[in-house]
N, C-alpha and C positions, 0 to 999 in steps of 0.2 A: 504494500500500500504506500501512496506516496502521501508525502509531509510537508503541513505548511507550519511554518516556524514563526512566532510572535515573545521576540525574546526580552527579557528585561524591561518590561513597561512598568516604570514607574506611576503609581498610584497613592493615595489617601485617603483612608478610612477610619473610621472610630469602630477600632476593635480591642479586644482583651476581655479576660475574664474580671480581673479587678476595674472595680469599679477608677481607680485612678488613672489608668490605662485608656478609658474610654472617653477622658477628660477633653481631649486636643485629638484632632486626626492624627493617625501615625504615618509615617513612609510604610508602605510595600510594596515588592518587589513580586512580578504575578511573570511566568511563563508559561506558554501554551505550545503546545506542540497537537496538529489536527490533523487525523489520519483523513482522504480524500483519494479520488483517481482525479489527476492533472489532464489525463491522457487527450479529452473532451477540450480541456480550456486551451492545451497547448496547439491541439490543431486547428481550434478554430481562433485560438487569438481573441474570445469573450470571456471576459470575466463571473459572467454568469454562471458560468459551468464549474465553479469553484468558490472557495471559499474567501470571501473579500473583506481578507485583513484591516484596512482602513474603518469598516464598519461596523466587525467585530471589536476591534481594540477601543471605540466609542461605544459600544454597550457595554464592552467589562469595566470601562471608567465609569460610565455612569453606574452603574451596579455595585461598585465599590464605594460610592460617594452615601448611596441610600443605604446601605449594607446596614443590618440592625441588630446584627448576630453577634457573639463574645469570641467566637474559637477561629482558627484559621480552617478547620475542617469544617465549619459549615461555609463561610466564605468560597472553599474552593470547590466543594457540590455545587454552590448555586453557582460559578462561574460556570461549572461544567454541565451542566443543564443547560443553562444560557447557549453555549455555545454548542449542542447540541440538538440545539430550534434551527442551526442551519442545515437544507434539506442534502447540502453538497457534504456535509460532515460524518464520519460513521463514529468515529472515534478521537478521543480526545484526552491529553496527558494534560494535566492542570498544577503546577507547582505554585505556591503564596509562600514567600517570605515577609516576616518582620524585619525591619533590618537595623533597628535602635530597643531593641526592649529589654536586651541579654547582654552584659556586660563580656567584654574579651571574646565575642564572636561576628562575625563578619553579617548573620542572619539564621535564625530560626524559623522552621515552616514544617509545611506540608505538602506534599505530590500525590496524587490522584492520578486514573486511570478507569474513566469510564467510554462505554461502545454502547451503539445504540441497541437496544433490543427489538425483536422481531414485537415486542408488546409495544413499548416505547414507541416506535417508527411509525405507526399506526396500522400498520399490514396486518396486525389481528383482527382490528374492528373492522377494515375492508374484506378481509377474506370472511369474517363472521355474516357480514351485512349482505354478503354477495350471491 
């Protein structure tokens, strides 16, 4: 499967468990990686037939701005749901870093790895309805 790569997008969110934490947005650091076939976009040279980055990386900012959740693991589900509403997307690697909350480390997070399911896609209620 081929990969579109959305690396290092800096974002701000009010997240953490302590209530101190959720005082001021924090910096983090969100990487995606989104399993697709190119094969379509490449030979026809449209965008459409792929997944477009510039549009996704403006939903996951927005979505991290409203984000109302404590933990980076939910943060990085609803990323990866988000970014599996796109129809050209099967699968998707969701990493969230903190990257000031943990003294003497460069960033603390989470990585995820979800695929669409044959439920998920909608192909159940179609094939059910059909």
């Amino acid at each position: 499967m081929d990969k579109i790569l959305i690396r290092d997008l800096a974002a701000r969110g009010r997240i953490g468990v302590p209530e101190e934490e959720r005082v001021r947005p924090q910096e983090l650091l969100i990487n995606l990686v989104l399993e697709t076939d190119t094969r379509k976009t490449a030979e026809t040279d449209d965008i459409s037939h792929s997944v477009n980055y510039a549009s996704l990386t403006k939903k996951v900012l927005n979505l991290v701005e409203v984000f109302d959740g404590r933990t980076v693991e939910r943060l990085a589900e609803e990323i990866a749901a988000l970014c599996l509403t796109d129809p050209n997307a099967s699968a998707v690697t969701v990493r969230v870093e903190k990257t000031s909350i943990v003294r003497f480390t460069a960033a603390v997070g989470v990585e995820i790895y979800r695929r669409k399911t044959f439920e998920s896609s909608g192909l159940l209620r179609k094939v059910g309805a059909g």
